[in-house]
C-alpha positions as CSV (number, residue, x, y, z in Angstrom):
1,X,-36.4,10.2,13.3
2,X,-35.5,12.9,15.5
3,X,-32.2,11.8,16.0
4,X,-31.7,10.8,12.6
5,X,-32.5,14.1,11.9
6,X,-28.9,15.5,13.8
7,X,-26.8,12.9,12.8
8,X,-27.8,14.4,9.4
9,X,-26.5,18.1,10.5
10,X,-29.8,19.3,10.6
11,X,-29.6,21.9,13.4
12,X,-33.3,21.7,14.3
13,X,-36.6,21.2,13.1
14,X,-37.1,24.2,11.7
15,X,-33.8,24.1,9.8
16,X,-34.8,20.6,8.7
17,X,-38.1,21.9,7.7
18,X,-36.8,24.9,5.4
19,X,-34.0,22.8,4.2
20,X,-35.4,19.6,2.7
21,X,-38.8,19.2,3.5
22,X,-40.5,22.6,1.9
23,X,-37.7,22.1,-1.4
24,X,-38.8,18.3,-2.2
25,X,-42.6,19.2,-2.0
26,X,-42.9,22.5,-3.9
27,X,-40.5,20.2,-6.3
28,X,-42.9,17.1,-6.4
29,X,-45.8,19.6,-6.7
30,X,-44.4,21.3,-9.6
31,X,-43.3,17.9,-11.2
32,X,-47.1,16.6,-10.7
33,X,-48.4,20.1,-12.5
34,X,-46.0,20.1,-15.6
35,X,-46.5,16.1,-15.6
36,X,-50.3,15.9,-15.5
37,X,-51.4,19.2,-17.3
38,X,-48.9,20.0,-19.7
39,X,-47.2,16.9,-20.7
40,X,-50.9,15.1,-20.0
41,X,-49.0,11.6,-18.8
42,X,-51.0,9.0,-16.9
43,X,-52.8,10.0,-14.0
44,X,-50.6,7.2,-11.8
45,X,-47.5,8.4,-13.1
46,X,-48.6,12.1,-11.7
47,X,-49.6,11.2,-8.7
48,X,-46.5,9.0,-8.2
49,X,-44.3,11.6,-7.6
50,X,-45.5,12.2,-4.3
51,X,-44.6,9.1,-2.0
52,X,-41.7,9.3,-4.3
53,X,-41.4,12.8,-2.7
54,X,-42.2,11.5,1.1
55,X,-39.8,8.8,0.7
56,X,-37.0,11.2,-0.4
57,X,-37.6,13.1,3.0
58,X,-37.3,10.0,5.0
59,X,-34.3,9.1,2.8
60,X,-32.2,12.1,2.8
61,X,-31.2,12.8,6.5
62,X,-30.5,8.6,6.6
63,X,-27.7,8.6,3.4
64,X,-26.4,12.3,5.0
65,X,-25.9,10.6,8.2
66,X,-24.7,7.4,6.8
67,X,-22.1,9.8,4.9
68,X,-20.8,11.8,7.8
69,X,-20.3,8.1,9.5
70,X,-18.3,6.6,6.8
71,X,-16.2,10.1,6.7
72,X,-15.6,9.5,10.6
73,X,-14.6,5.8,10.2
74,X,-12.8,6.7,7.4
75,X,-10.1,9.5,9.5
76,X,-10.9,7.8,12.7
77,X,-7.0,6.3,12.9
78,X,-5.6,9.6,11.9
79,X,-7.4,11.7,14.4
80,X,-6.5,9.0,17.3
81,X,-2.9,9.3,15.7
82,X,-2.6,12.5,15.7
83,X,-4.3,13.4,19.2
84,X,-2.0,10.7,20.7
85,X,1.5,12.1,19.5
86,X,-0.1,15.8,20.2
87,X,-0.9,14.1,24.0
88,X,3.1,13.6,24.5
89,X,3.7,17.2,24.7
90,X,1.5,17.8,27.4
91,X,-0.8,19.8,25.5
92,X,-4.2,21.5,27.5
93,X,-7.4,20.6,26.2
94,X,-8.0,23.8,24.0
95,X,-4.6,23.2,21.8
96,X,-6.0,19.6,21.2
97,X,-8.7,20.5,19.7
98,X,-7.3,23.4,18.5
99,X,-5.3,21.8,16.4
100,X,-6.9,18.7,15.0
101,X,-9.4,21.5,13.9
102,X,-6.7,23.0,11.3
103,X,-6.5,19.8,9.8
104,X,-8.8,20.0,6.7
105,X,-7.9,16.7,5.6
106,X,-9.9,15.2,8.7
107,X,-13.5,15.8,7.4
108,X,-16.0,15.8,9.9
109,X,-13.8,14.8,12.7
110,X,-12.5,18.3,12.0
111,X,-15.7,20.1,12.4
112,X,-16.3,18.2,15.3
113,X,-13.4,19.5,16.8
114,X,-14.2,23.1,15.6
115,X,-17.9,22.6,17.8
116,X,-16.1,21.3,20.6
117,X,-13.6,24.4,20.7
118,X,-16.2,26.6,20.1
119,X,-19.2,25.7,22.7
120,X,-16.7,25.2,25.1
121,X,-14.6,28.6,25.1
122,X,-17.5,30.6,24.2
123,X,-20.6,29.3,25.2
124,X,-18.5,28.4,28.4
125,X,-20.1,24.9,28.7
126,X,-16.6,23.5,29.9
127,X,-15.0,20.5,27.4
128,X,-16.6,17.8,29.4
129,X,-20.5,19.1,29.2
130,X,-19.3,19.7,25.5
131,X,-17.7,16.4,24.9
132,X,-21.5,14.6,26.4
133,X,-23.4,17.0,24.3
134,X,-21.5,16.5,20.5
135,X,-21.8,13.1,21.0
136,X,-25.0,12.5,21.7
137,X,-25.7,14.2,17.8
138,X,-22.4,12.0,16.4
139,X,-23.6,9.3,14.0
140,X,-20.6,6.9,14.8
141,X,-20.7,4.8,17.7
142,X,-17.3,4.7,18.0
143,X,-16.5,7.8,18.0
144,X,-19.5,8.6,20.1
145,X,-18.1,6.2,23.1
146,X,-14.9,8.3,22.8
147,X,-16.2,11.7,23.6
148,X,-18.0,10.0,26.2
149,X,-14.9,8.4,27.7
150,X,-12.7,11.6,27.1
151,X,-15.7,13.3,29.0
152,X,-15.3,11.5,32.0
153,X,-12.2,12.0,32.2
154,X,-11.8,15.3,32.1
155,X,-14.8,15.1,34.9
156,X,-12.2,13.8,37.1
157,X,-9.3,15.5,36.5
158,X,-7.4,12.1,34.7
159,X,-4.1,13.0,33.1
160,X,-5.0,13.7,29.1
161,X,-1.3,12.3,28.4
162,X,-1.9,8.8,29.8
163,X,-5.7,8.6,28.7
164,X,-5.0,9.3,24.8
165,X,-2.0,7.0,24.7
166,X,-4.1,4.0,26.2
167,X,-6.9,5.2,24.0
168,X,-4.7,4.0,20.8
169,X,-5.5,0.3,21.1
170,X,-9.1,1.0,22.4
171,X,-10.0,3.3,18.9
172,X,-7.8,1.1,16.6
173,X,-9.1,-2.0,18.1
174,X,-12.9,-0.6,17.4
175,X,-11.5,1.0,14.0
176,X,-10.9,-2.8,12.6
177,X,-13.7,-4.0,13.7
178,X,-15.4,-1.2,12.0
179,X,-13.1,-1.9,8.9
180,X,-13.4,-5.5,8.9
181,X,-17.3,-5.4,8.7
182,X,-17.0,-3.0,6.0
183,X,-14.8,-5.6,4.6
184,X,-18.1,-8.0,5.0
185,X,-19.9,-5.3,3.2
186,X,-18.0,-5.2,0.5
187,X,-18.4,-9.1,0.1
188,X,-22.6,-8.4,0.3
189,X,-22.6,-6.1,-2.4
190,X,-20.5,-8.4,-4.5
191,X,-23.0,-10.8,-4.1
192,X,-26.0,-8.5,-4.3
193,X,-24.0,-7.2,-8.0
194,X,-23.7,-10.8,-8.9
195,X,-27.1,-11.9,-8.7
196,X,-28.6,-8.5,-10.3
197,X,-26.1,-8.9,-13.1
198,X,-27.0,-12.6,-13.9
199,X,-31.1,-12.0,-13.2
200,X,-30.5,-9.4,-15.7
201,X,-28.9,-11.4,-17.9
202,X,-31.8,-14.3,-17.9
203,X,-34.2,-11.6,-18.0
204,X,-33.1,-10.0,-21.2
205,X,-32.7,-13.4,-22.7
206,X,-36.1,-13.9,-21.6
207,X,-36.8,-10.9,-23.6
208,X,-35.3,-11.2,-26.6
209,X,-37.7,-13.9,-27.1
210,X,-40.7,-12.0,-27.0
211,X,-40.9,-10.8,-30.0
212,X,-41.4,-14.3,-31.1
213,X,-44.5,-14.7,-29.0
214,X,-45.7,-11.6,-28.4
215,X,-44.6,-9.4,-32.0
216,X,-42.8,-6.8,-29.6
217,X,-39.9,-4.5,-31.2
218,X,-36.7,-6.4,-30.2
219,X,-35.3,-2.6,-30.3
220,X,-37.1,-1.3,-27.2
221,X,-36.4,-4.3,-25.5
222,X,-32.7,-4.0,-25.7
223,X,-32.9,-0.4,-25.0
224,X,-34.6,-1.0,-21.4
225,X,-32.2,-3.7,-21.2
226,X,-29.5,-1.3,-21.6
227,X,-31.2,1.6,-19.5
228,X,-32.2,-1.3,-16.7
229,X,-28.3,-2.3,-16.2
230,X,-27.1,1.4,-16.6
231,X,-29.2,2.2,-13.5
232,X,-27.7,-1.0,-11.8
233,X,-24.0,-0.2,-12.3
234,X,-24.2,3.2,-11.0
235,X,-26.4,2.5,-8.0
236,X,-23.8,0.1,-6.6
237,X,-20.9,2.7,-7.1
238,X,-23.3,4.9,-5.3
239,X,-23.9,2.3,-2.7
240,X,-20.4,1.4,-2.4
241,X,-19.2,5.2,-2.2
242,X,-21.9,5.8,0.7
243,X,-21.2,2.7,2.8
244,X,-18.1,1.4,2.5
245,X,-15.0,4.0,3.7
246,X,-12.2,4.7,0.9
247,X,-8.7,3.2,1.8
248,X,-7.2,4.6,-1.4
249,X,-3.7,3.6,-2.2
250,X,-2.3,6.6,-3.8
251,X,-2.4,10.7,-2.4
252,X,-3.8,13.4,-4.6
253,X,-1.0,15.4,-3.7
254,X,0.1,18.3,-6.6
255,X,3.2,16.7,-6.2
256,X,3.8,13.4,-7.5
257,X,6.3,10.7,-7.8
258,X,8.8,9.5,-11.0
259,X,6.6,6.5,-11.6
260,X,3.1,8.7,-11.8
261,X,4.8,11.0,-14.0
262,X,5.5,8.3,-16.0
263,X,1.6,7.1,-16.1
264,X,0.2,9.9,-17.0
265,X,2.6,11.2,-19.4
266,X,2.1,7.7,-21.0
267,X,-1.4,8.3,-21.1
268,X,-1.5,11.5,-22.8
269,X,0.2,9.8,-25.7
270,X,-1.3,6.9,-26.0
271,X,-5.0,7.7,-25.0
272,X,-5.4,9.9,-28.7
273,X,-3.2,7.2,-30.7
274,X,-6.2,4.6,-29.1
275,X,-9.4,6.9,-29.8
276,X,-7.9,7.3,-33.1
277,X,-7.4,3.9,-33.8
278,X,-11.0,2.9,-32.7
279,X,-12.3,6.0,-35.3
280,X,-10.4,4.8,-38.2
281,X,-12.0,0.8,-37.5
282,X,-15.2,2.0,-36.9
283,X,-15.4,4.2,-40.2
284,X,-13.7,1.1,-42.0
285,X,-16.2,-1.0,-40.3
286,X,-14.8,-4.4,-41.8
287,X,-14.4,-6.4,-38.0
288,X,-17.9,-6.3,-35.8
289,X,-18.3,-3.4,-33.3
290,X,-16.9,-5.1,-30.4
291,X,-14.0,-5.9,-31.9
292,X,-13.2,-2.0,-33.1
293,X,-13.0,-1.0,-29.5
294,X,-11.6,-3.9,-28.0
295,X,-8.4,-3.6,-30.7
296,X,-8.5,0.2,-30.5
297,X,-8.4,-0.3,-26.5
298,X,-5.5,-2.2,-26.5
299,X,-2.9,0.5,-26.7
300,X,-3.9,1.5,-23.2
301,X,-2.9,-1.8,-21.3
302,X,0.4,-0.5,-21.5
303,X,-1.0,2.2,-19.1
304,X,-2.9,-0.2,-16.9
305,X,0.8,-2.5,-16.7
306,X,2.2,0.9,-15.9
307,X,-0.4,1.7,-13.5
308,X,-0.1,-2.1,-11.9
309,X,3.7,-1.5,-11.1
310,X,4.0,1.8,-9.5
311,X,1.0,0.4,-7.1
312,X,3.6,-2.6,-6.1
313,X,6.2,0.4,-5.9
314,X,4.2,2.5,-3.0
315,X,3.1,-1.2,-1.5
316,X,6.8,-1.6,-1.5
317,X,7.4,2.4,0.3
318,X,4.3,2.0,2.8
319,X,6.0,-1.5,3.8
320,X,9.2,0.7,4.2
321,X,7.9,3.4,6.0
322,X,7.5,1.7,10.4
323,X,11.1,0.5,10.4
324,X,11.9,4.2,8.9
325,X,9.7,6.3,11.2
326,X,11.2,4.1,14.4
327,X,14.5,5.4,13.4
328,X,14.0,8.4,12.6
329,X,12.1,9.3,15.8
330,X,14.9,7.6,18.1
331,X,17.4,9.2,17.0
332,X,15.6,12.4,16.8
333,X,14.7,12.1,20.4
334,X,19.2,10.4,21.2
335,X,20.0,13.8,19.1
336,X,17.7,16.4,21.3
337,X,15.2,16.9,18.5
338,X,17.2,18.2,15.7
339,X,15.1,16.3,12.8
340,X,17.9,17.2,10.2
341,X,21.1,16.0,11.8
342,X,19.2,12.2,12.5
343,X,18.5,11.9,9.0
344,X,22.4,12.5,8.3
345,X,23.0,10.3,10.4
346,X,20.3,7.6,9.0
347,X,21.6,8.0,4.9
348,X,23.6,4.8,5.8
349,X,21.0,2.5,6.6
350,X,19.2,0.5,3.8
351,X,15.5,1.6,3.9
352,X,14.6,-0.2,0.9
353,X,12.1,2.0,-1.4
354,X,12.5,4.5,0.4
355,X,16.0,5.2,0.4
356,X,15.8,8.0,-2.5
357,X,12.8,10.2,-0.9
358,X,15.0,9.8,2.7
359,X,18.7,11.3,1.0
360,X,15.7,13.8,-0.9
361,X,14.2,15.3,2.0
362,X,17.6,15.6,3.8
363,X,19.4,17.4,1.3
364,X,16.3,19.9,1.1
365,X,16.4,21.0,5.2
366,X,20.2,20.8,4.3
367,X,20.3,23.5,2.4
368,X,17.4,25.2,4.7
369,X,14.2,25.1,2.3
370,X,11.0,25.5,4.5
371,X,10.8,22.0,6.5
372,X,7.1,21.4,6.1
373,X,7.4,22.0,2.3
374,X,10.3,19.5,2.2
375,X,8.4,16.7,3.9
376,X,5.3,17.5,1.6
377,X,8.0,16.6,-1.1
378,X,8.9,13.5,0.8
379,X,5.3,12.9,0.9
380,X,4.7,13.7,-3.1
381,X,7.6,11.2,-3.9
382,X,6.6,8.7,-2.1
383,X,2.9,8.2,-4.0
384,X,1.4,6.6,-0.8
385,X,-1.8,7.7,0.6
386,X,-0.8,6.3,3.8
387,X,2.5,8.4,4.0
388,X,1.7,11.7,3.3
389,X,-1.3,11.7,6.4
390,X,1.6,10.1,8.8
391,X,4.6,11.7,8.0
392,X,2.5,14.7,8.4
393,X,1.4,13.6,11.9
394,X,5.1,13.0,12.7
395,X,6.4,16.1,11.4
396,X,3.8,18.7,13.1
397,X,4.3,16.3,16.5
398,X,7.8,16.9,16.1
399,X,8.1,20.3,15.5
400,X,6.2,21.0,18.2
401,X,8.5,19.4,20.8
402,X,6.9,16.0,20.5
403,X,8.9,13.3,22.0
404,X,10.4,11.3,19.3
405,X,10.4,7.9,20.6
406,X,6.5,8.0,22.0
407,X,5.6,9.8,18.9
408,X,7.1,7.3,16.5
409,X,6.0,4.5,18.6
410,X,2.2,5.5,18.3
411,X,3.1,6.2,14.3
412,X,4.3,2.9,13.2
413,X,2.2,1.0,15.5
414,X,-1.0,2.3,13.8
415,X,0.6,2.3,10.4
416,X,1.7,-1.4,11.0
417,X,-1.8,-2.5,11.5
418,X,-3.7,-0.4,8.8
419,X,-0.9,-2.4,6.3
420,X,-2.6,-5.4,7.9
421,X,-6.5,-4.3,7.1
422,X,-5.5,-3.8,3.8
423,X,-3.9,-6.7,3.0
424,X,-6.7,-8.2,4.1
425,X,-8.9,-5.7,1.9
426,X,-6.8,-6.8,-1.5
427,X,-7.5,-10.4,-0.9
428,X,-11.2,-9.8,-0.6
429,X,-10.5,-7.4,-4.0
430,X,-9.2,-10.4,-5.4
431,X,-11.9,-12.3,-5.3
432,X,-14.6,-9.6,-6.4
433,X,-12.0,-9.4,-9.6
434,X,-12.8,-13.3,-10.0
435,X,-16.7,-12.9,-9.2
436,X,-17.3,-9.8,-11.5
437,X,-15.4,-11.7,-14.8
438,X,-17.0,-14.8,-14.3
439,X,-20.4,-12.5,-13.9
440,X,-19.5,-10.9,-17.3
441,X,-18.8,-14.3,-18.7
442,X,-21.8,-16.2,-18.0
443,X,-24.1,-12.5,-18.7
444,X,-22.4,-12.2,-22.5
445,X,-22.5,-15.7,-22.9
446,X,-26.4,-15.9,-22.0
447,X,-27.1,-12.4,-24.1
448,X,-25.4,-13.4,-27.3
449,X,-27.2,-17.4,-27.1
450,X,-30.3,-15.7,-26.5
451,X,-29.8,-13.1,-29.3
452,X,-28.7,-16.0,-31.5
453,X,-31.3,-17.9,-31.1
454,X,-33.4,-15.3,-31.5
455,X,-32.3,-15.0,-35.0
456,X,-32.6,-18.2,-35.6
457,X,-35.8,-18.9,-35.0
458,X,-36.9,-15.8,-36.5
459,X,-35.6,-16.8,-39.6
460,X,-37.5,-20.1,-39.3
461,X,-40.7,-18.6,-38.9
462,X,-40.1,-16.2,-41.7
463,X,-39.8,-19.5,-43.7
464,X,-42.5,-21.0,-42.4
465,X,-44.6,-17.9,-43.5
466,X,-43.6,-17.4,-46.6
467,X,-44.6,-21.1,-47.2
468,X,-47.8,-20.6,-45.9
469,X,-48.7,-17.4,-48.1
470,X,-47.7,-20.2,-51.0
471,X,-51.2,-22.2,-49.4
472,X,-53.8,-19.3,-49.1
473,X,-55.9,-22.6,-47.3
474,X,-52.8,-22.5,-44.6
475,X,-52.1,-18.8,-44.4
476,X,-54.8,-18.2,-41.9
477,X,-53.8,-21.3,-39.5
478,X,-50.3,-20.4,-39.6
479,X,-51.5,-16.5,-39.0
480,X,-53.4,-17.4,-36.0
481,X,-50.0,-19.4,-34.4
482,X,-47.2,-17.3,-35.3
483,X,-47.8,-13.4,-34.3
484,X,-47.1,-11.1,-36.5
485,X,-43.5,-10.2,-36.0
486,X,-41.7,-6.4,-37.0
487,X,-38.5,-6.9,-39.0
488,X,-35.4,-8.2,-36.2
489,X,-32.2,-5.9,-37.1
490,X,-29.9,-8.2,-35.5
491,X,-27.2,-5.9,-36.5
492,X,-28.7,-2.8,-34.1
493,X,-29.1,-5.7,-32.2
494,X,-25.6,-7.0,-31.6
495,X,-24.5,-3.4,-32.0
496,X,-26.3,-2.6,-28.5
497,X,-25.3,-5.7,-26.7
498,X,-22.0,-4.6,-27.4
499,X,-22.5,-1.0,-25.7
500,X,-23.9,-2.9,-23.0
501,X,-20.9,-5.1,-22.6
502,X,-18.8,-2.0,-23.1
503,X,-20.5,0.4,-20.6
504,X,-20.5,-2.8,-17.7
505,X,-17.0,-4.1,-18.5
506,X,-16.1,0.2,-17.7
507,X,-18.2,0.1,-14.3
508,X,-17.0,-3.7,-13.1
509,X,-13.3,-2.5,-13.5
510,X,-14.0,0.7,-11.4
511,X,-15.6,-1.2,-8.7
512,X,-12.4,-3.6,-8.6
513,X,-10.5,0.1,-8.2
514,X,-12.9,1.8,-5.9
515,X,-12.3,-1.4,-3.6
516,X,-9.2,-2.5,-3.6
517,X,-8.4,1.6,-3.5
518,X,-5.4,1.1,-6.1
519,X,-4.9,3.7,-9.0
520,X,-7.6,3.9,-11.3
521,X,-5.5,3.8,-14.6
522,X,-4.9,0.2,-13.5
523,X,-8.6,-0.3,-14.0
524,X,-7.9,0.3,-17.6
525,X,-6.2,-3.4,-17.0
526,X,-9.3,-5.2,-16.4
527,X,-11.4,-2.9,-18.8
528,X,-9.5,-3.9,-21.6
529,X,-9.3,-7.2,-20.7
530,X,-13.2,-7.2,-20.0
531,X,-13.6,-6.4,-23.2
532,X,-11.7,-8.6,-25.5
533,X,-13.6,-11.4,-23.6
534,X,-16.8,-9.9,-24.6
535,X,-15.3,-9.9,-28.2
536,X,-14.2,-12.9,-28.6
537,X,-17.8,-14.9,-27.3
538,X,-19.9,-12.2,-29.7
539,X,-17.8,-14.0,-32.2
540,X,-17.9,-17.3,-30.9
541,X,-21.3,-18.0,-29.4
542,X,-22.8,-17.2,-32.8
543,X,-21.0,-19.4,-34.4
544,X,-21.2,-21.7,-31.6
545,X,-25.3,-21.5,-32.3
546,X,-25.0,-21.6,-35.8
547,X,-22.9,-24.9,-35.4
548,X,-25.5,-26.5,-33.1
549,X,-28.9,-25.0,-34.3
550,X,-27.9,-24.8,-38.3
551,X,-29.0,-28.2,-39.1
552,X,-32.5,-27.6,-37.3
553,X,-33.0,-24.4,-39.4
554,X,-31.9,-25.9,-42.5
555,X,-34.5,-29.1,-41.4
556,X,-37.2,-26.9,-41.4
């Protein structure tokens, strides 16, 4: 626990004490007082609140070190990138680390940095004592073996150069492993989503049947049914989000690209013409529910199409971008490091996607705008993710009298293979896509039979009843079999369902975004089409039951 405790940035005991431990049980004390005296609930439920209470302490420190990990893993190629090309200009240990600390983007690999700079210039404990000493708190393995590598080294006197360029393989090597068993994570929670979705499926089926046995409201058991798979969907984002590191396709840059602009100036029109839509066929209420919002939805696959093709355009730009940055940085390094003149000299080649952004960001130094600005640009235009962290690795290495042939090297070497994890990530995407509409098929199509036939038979026994109060000598037999049942709105019921199918066809289309990392107005794509699957069985398995189960009822 005491290590635990570190990892979670807790800076001692005391810290941790003041920080969490004091804050969740004055909480659970106050929720227990307000619980059991004033709102007079169940003494169980009161008293509940405290292992609730213990368990959050125990909890906490684990998800704020299992956060800080995922953020190392998840900038762990960059900083090796970045220290690597930094390496070639012969850099002492104090600029290292002085500058991967100014890069905010970095996370906790920056404050890392910040500690190391700072216990070892002014706490004078020397980079090496400081290296053994930071890692020992660091919750990633991998980059705990580092430090303790780098440490030795420095021990020895070892050239920095030659250690952090051999370290590239080492740290990339260990960063798709690391990336690949997220990869395997990724395909656990699929399955773990799968199971709850279908168990909650059969269990609400289950339920909707009890009213028919037991004389429950139908109403409260849809409602926890709703509540129960609420709860479900967003604990898996929050599971995903905490365990499984981003790889996001698109940057968040200020500055975006033609195609983006596009997107969201297409949304902005069309997202008002769609709510609209789904007022006006909801106040006109002649088509069921689902169909309403699936029909006022559809307006907004044109965004989602939209959305699908300027993700193949920055797959297209990020395939572009090795071959580019290999150029660039040879003849960088043939012309004696004037960036400018080798992109002249480059506006001939054919770079594919790229070839717009390249003439772009030369005609900007051209006329002299401020060189890191006009690479942000380059960045901006480009809509990749990818592109904006490394040509701002190459730029800054550069600048600062990197050599362009090692520094490109070490770029498009590690860009090459993070193209290769995530092609591997979008086929594993694929298949959750598969897995999560087949879910939502077989958990409408079990929820609508079971609602169905929950009519149904409702409206059998109602028969049978009002037969029986025709035969006072059977109305107590028939009494004593058939509970006595509240009136079944199947209306609120179907009208629920179809929240329910609404709310999880929103979250499954998400997930699909949240893994594969594309742009989330392309889950709009899947939403929609989630939907109008849920519409059309709300329609058809009724009818379906009707079909099959009508001659029964009219039998009886």
């Amino acid at each position: 626990m005491g290590n635990l405790i570190f990892d979670a940035g807790y800076k001692s005991y005391t810290h941790f004490l003041y920080q969490l431990v004091l804050p969740i049980l004055f909480t659970t004390i106050i929720l227990f007082i307000f619980s059991f005296f004033l709102f007079e609930l169940a003494w169980y439920i009161s008293i509940s609140f405290f292992p609730l209470g213990i368990l959050t302490i125990f909890v906490v420190p684990f998800l704020y070190a299992e956060k800080k990990k995922v953020e190392i893993h998840e900038k762990l190629h960059l900083f090796i990138t970045y220290a690597g090309t930094l390496a070639t200009m012969q850099v002492n240990r104090t600029v290292l680390f002085k500058k991967i600390a100014e890069e905010k983007e970095y996370g906790e690999l920056r404050n890392i940095a910040e500690r190391i700079v700072y216990l070892a210039k002014k706490w004078n404990l020397g980079y090496a004592k400081t290296c053994r000493k930071i890692a020992a708190f660091t919750p990633s393995k991998i980059f705990r073996d580092f430090l303790d590598r780098l440490a030795f080294v420095m021990d020895f006197g070892e050239d920095l150069q030659v250690f952090l360029v051999e370290e590239q393989d080492a740290i990339m090597d260990d960063f798709e492993n690391q990336y690949r068993q997220s990869i395997q994570n990724i395909k656990l929670l699929e399955d773990v989503f799968i199971s709850l979705t279908i168990s909650i499926a059969f269990a609400m089926a289950a339920a909707l049947l009890l009213p028919l046995l037991l004389g429950v409201d139908i109403m409260v058991i849809v409602q926890y049914s709703l509540l129960g798979l609420v709860f479900m969907d967003l604990l898996l984002i929050v599971m995903i989000k905490a365990f499984i590191p981003s790889d996001n396709l698109c940057h968040d840059l200020n500055i975006i690209d033609k195609g983006t602009k596009s997107l969201i100036r297409s949304f902005l029109i069309i997202a008002p013409i769609s709510f609209f839509l789904i007022a006006i066929l909801v106040y006109l209420d002649f088509l069921p529910f689902l169909f309403n919002f699936a029909i006022g939805f559809t307006p907004l696959l044109i965004v989602g199409i939209l959305a699908t093709k300027e993700e193949n355009e920055v797959f297209k730009r990020d395939k572009a971008f090795p071959p580019f940055i290999r150029a660039l940085g040879g003849t960088t390094s043939t012309k004696g490091g004037s960036v400018t003149s080798s992109l002249g000299a480059l506006r001939v080649h054919d770079f594919g996607a790229l070839n717009e952004m390249v003439i772009n960001v030369y005609r900007r130094l051209r006329v002299g705008s401020e060189r890191f600005k006009s690479w942000l640009y380059f960045a901006g235009e480009t809509g990749s993710n990818l592109i904006n962290y490394f040509i701002h690795i190459f730029v800054k290495s550069i600048y600062l009298g990197g050599d362009g042939i090692k520094v490109s090297e070490i770029i498009s070497k590690n860009f090459s293979r993070l193209l290769g994890l995530r092609k591997l990530r979008l086929q594993l995407a694929a298949g959750l896509r598969g897995a999560l509409y087949g879910a939502l098929l077989g958990f409408v199509t079990t929820v609508y039979m079971a609602a169905a036939i929950t009519g149904l038979l409702s409206g059998m026994f109602d028969s049978i009843v009002d037969d029986a109060e025709e035969q006072e000598e059977m109305e107590d037999l028939i009494s004593a079999i058939i509970p006595q049942m509240p009136e079944i709105d199947m209306e609120a019921v179907h009208l629920y369902i179809a929240i329910i199918v609404i709310f999880h066809s929103l979250i499954s289309s998400i997930i699909i975004k949240i893994v594969d990392g594309g742009s989330k107005y392309a889950a709009l794509l899947d939403f929609i089409v989630m939907v109008w699957i849920g519409a059309g069985l709300s329609f058809g398995i009724p009818m379906l039951s009707e079909w099959a189960f009508g001659d029964l009822a009219l039998a009886d």
